[in-house]
VMD Tcl script that draws the C-alpha trace (Angstrom):
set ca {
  {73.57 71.61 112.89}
  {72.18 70.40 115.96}
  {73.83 68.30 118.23}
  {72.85 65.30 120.58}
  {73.66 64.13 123.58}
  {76.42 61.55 122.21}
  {78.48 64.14 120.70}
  {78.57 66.33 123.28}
  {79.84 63.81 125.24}
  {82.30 62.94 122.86}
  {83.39 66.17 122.58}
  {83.96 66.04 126.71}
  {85.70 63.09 126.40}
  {88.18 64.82 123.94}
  {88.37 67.67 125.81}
  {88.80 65.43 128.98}
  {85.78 66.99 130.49}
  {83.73 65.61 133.34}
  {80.84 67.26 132.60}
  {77.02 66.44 134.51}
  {74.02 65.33 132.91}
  {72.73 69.30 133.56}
  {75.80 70.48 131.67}
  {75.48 68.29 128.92}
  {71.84 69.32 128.17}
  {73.30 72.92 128.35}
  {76.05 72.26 126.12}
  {73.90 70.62 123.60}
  {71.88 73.11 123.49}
  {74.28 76.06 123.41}
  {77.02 74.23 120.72}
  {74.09 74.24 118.62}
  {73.02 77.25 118.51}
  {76.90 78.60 117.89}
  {76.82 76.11 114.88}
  {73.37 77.61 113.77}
  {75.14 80.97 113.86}
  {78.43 80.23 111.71}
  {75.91 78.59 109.06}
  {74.24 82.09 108.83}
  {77.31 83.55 108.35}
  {78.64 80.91 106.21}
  {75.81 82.26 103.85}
  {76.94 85.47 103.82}
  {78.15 86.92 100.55}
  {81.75 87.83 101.16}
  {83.25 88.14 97.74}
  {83.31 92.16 97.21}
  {85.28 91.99 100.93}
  {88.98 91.70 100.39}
  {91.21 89.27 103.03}
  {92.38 90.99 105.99}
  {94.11 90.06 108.90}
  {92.66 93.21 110.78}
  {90.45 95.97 110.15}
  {92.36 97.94 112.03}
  {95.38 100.17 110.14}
  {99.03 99.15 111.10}
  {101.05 101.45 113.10}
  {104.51 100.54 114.85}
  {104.29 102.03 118.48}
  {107.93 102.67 118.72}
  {110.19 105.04 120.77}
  {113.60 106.64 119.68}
  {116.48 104.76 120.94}
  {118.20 106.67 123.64}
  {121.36 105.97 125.15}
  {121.05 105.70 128.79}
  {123.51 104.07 131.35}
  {123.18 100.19 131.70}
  {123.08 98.54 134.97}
  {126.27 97.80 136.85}
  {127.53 94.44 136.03}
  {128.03 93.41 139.81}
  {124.58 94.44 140.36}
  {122.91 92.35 137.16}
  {124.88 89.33 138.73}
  {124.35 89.80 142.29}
  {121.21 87.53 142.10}
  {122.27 84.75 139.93}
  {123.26 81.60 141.04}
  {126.35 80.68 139.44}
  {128.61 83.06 137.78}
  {131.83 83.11 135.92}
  {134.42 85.27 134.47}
  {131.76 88.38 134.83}
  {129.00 86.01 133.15}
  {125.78 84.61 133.83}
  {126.76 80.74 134.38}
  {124.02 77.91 133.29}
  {124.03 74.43 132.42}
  {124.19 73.37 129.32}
  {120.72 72.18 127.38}
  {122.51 70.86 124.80}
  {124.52 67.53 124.25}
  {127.98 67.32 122.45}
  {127.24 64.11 120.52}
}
mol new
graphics top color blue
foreach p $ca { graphics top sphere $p radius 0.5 }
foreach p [lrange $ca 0 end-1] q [lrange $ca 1 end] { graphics top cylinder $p $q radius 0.2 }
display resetview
């Protein structure tokens, strides 16, 4: 698919681009030949190829759990801004209506 000058500046305008006469030549010229390239693919013969999300195998990267001591609770709150009854304090995000 080859595209013009019109859609590329279409395409700018919906991507809120400013783009220069220069970079719209460019552009044309390079979108196209990225659309040339997924129609070659598009040809490809893909039905022997099962779906997969990767082709890479999956494999959890996990430590053991170890029980370690926490921070201090005067020192997690020493930093915040409001505090209350050994709590972090915020305002609420939510109405009660």
């Amino acid at each position: 698919m080859k595209l013009d000058r019109a859609m590329v500046e279409h395409i700018a305008e919906l991507a809120k681009l400013q783009l220069t006469e220069e970079e719209i030549d460019r552009y044309a010229e390079q979108l196209s030949d990225i659309l040339a390239y997924a129609e070659k693919l598009q040809a490809l013969d893909t039905d022997a190829i099962p779906p997969t999300a990767s082709v890479l195998p999956l494999r959890n990267v996990l430590r053991p759990d170890e029980v370690m001591p926490s921070l201090p609770r005067d020192e997690a709150l020493a930093n915040a801004a409001d505090t209350a009854e050994g709590q972090f304090r915020v305002d609420a995000i939510l109405d009660s209506d």
